[in-house]
LOLUM-43564 format. One line per 4 residues: number of its first residue (from 1); for each residue z, y, x of C-alpha. Coordinates in nm, 3 decimals, decimal comma. Layout:
N
NUM> Z:Y:X; ...
REM end
This chain:
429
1> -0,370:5,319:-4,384; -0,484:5,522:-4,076; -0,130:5,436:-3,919; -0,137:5,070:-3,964
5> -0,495:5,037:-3,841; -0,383:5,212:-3,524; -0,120:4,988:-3,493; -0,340:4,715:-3,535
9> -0,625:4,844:-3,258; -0,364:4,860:-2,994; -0,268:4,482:-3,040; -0,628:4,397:-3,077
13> -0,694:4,600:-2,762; -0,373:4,470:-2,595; -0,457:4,098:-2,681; -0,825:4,123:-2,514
17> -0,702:4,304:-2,237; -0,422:4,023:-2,135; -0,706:3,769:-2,197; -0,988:3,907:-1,987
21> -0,756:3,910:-1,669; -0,552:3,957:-1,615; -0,589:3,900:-1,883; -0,475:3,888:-1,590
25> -0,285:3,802:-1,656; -0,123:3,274:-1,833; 0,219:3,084:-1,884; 0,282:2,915:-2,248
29> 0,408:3,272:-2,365; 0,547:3,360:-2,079; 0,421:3,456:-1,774; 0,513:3,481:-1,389
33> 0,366:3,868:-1,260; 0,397:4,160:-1,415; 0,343:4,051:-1,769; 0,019:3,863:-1,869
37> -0,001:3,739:-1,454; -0,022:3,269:-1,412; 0,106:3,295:-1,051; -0,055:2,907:-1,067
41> -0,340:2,964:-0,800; -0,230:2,738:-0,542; 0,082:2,448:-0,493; 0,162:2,471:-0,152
45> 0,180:2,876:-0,169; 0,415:2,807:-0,501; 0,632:2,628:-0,386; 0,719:2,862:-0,113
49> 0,793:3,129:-0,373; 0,420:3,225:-0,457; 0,413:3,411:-0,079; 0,029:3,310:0,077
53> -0,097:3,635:0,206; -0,032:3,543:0,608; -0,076:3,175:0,561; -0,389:2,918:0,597
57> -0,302:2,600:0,481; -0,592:2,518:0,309; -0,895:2,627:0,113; -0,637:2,832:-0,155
61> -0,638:3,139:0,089; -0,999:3,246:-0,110; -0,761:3,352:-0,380; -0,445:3,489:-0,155
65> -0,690:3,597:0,139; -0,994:3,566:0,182; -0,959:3,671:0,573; -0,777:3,370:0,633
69> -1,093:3,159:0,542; -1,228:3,123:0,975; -0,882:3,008:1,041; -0,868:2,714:0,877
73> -0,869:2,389:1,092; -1,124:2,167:0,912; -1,500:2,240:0,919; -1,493:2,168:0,509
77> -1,191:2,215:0,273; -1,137:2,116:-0,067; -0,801:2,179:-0,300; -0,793:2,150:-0,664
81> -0,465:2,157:-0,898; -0,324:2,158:-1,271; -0,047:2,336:-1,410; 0,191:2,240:-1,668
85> 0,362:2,525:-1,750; 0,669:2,567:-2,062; 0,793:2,844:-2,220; 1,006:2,982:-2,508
89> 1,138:3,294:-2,590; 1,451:3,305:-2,860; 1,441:3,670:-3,035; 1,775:3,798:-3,196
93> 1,866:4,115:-3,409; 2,235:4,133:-3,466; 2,209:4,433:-3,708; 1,948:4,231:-3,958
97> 2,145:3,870:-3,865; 1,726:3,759:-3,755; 1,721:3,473:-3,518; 1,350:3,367:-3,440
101> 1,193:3,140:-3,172; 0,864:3,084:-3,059; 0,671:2,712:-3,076; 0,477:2,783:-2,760
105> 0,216:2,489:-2,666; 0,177:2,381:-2,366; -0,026:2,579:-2,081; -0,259:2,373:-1,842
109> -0,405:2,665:-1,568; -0,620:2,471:-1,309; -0,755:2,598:-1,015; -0,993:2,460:-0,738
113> -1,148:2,633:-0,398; -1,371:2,526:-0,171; -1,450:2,651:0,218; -1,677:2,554:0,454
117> -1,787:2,669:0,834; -2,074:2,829:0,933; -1,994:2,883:1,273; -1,725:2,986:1,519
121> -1,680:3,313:1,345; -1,843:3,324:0,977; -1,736:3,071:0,684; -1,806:3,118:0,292
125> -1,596:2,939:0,006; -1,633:2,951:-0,397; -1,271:2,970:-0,606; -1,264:2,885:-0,965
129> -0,887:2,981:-1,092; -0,694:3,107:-1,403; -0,482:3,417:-1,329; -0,402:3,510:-1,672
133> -0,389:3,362:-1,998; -0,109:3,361:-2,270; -0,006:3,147:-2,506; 0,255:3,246:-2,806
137> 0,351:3,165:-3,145; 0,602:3,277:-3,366; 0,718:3,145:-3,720; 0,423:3,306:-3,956
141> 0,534:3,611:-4,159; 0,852:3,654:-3,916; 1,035:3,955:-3,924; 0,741:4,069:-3,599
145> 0,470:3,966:-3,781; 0,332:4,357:-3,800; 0,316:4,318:-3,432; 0,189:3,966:-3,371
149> 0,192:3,618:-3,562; 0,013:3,416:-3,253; -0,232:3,471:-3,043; -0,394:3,242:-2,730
153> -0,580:3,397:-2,435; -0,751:3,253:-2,158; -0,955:3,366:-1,857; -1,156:3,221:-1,584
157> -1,255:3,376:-1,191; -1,500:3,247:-1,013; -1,525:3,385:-0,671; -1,782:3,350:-0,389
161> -1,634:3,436:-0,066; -1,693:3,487:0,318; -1,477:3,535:0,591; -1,582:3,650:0,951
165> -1,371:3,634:1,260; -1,364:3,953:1,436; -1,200:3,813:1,715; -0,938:3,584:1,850
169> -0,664:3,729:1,645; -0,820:3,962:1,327; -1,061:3,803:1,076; -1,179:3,980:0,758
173> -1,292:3,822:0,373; -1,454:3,913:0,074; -1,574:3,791:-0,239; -1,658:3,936:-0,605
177> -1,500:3,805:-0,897; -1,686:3,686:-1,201; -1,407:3,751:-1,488; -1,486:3,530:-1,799
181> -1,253:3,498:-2,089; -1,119:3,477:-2,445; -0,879:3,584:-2,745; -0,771:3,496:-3,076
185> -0,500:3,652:-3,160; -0,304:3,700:-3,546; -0,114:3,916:-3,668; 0,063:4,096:-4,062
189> -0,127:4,402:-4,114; 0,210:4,564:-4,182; 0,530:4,506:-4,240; 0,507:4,495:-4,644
193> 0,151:4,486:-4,729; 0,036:4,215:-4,956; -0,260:4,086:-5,178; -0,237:4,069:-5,550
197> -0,050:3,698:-5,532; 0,221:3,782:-5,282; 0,062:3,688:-4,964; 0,068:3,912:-4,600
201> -0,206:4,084:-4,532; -0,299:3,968:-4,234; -0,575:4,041:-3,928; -0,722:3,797:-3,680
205> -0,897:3,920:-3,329; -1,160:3,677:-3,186; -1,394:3,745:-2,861; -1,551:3,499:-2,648
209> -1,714:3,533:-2,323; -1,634:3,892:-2,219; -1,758:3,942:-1,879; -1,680:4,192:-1,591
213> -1,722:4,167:-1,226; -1,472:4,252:-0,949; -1,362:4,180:-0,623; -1,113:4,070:-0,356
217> -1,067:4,190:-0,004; -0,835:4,066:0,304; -0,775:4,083:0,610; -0,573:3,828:0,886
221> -0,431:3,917:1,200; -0,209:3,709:1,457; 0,025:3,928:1,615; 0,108:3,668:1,862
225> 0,155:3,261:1,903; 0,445:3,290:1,588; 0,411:3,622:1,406; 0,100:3,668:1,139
229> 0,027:3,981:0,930; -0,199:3,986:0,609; -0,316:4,219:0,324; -0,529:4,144:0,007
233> -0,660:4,385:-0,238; -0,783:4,266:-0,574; -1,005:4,579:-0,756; -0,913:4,699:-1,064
237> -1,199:4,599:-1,315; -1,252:4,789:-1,660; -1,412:4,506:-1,871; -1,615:4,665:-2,207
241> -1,567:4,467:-2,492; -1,833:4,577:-2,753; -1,924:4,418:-3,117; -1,646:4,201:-3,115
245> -1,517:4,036:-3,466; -1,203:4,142:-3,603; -1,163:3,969:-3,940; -0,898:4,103:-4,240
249> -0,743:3,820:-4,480; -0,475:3,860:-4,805; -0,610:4,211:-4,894; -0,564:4,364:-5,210
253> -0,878:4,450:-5,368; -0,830:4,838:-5,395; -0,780:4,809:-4,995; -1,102:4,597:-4,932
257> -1,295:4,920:-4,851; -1,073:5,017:-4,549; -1,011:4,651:-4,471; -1,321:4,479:-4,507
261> -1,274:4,078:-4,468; -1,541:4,093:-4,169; -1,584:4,398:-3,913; -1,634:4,437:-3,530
265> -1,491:4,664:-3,286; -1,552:4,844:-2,922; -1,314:4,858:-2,656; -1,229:4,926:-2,282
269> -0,999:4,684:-2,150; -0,882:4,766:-1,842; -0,742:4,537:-1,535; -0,459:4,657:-1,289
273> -0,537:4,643:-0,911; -0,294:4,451:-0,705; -0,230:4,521:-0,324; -0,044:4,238:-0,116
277> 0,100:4,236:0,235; 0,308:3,969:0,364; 0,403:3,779:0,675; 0,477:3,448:0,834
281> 0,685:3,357:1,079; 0,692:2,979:1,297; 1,003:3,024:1,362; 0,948:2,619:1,528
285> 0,679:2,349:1,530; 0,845:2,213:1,175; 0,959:2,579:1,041; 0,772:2,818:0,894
289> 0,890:3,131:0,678; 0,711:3,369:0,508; 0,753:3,685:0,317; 0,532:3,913:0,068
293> 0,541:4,190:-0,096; 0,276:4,257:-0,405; 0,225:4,591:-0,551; 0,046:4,598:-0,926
297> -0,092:4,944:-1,035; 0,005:4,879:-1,379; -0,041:5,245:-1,471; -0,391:5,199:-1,539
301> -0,198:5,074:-1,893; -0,128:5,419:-2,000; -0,297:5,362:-2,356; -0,516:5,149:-2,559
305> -0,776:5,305:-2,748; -0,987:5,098:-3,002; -1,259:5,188:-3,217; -1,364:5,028:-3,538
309> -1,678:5,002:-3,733; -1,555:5,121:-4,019; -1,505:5,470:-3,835; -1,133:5,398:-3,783
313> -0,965:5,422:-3,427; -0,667:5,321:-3,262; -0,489:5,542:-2,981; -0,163:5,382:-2,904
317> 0,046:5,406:-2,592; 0,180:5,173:-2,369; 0,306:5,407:-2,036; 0,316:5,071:-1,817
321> 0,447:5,165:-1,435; 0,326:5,020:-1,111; 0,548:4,707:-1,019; 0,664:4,496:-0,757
325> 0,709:4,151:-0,706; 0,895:4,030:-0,353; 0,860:3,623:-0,215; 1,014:3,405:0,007
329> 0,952:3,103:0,114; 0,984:2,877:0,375; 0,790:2,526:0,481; 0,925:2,230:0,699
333> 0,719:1,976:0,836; 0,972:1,663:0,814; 0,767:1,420:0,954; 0,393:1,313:0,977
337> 0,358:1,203:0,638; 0,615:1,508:0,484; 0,584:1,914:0,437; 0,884:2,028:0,232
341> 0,873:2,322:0,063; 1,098:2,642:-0,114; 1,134:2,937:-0,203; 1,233:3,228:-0,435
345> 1,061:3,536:-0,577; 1,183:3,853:-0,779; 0,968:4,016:-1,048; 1,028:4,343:-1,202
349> 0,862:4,412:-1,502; 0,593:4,688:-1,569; 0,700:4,745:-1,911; 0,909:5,043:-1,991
353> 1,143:5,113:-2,226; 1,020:5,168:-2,565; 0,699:4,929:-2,513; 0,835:4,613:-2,522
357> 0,694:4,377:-2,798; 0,716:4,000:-2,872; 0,348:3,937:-2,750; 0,494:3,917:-2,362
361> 0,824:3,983:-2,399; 0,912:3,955:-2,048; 1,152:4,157:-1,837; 1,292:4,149:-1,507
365> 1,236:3,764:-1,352; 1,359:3,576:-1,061; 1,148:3,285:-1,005; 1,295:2,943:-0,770
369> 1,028:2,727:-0,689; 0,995:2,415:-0,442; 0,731:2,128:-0,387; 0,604:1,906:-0,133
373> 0,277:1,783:0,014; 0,232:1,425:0,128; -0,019:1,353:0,383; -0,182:1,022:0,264
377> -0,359:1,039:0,556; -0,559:1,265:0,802; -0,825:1,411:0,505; -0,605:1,406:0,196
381> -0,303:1,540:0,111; -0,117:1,526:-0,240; 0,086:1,873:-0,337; 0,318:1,901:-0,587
385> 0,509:2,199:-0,697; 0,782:2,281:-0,923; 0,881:2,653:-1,053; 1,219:2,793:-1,261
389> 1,179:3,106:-1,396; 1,443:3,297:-1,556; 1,424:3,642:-1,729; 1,684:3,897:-1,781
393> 1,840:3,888:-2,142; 1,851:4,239:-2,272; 1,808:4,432:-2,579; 1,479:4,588:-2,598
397> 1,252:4,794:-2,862; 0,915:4,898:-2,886; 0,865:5,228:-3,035; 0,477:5,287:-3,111
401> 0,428:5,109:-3,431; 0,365:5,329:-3,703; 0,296:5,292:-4,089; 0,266:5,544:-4,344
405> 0,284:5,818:-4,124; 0,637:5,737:-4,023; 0,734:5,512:-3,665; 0,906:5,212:-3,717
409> 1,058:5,086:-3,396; 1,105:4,725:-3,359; 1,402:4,580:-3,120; 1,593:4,305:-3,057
413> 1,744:4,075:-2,821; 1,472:3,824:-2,617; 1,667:3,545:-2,427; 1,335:3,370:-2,264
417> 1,258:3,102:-2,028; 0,943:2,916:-1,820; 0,895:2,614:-1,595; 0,629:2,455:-1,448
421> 0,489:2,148:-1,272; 0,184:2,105:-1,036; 0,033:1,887:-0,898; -0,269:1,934:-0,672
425> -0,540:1,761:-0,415; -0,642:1,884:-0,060; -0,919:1,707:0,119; -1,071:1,755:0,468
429> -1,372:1,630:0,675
REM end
């Protein structure tokens, strides 16, 4: 019993912690960074590959960087966007002949930032965006079901910022983060356990409103008339979930005791740091490349401990390892009413062998993306943004789940897939 209820605390654990952020990180399933990350926060930096940290195109830099805020041309900037983002994610055991697939709903991150002047060298803005969220769900009672059934998370930021100009070519930001979000998340108790008609025993994970703060840092500097450095920092933030309901369904009665049908638990749910530096080049008055580099300290994942009321804990490990993601893009002003845009990126996934499960099952990526922004006229501007992303299809296993005092590794093939459309406003005065 012991063993599946640690099982079960990691998931629970692992479910709230994707939610909160990063938790942080969205994508109908899937997701573009490092696991749980929406790379959604802005359509013109998507397009061009998700690379934004030495750009200032509009007010999207208080996510990418907040020390591009006093460069910005307009004395007020608003953007605003929605996601549509698809997923699927086919799993395939050729020993057991299982073929599974997931009926993922649609994802809908928004995102909107606003940035304003206060002078020459001081401006402040306010973002509101979804970094993480996840949305999954595989056939009830599949042959994963002791590791997850479904589960939805979701996650809001809101960041105040300010940016100062230090002088004509370095300007500094910084705003703290406001984390809100939520889980509910189902899965089999174990792989056989049943109630007294046949049916899984089952556990569902709800939370609401789990709140942490944080903060993001960044810094701007012009090397000359076409070369631009930048560097963000997002903090790691350790959000505490306490009380939360955890609620146990299908249980045979001489189990009831250990698996009460209501019951809360306490956790620590903690949220990688990321580190970005990047530049762009104008290579022209149309062209404009860029290139990034993003380092996530995903090692802060090294295990998920969860404690019940009912004096049971869970302990699990999940040995995640820093990652990198690398972006190009490029943008081309066609013409006064025209910016095209493209780009690629390349994700390598934090998750180890042995710790892959079906609630992200995500490895290596490589993501394509391109858009365009029309200029309706000299305030507004209409983005849109398209992204392919494509995962590597290898066998994978993940070796932590145990039950009856024996571990029962679960592996598999995962052939998965994500897209997404965006469209988004920008308005000046």
């Amino acid at each position: 019993m012991r063993d599946q209820v640690s099982s079960l605390g990691g998931e629970s654990q692992f479910m709230k912690r994707i939610m909160i952020t990063v938790l942080g990180f969205s994508i109908a399933g899937m997701v573009h960074a490092g696991g749980y990350r929406v790379a959604t926060q802005g359509h013109k930096a998507l397009a061009m590959g998700h690379a934004g940290v030495a750009m200032s195109e509009s007010a999207e830099v208080v996510f990418f960087n907040p020390g591009a805020m006093t460069q910005l041309e307009a004395e007020r900037d608003f953007t605003g966007g929605l996601t549509l983002l698809a997923s699927e994610t086919i799993y395939e055991n050729q020993d057991t002949l299982v073929d599974e697939e997931t009926d993922n709903p649609l994802g809908t991150p928004v995102n909107a930032y606003y940035t304003s002047k206060l002078s020459d060298k001081l401006s402040w803005g306010l973002g509101i965006y979804t970094p993480y969220g996840n949305k999954v769900d595989w056939p009830t009672d599949w042959a994963g079901s002791h590791l997850v059934n479904n589960i939805e998370l979701a996650s809001i930021y809101i960041q105040p910022t300010i940016g100062y100009q230090i002088n004509e070519s370095t300007s500094v930001g910084f705003g703290p983060a406001l984390v809100i979000g939520m889980v509910d998340f189902n899965r089999n108790l174990s792989t056989s356990l049943t109630d007294a008609n046949g049916n899984r025993s089952n556990v569902t994970i709800e939370a609401s409103n789990l709140t942490e703060w944080g903060y993001n840092l960044g810094i701007l500097h012009k090397i000359n008339d076409k070369l631009t450095f930048g560097a963000s920092y997002r903090s790691e933030v350790i959000v505490e979930a306490r009380g939360e309901d955890a609620e146990f369904s299908d249980i045979a009665p001489a189990l009831q005791g250990a698996f009460p049908a209501e019951t809360e638990f306490d956790a620590d749910l903690p949220l990688p740091a990321e580190l970005t530096i990047g530049i762009a080049y104008k290579y022209s008055d149309k062209l404009t490349l860029a290139f990034d580099i993003n380092r996530t300290y995903w090692d802060v994942f090294d295990t998920l401990l969860v404690e019940f009321d009912t004096g049971l804990d869970s302990d699990n490990p999940r040995l995640y390892e820093d990652s990198n993601i690398y972006r190009f893009g490029a943008q081309y002003r066609y013409n006064d009413k025209w910016t095209f845009r493209g780009g690629i990126y390349f994700d390598d996934t934090p998750i180890p062998d042995g710790s892959f499960e079906p609630i992200t099952p995500r490895g290596d990526s490589i993501g394509y993306t391109g858009g365009a922004t029309y200029h309706y006229s000299k305030n507004l501007e209409i983005d849109i943004s398209v992204l392919i992303l494509t995962f590597d299809d290898e066998e994978h296993s993940y070796d932590y789940y145990e039950e009856g005092g024996f571990t029962i590794p679960f592996s598999g093939d995962y052939d998965s897939a994500a897209n997404s459309i965006g469209f988004g406003l920008t308005y000046r005065y």
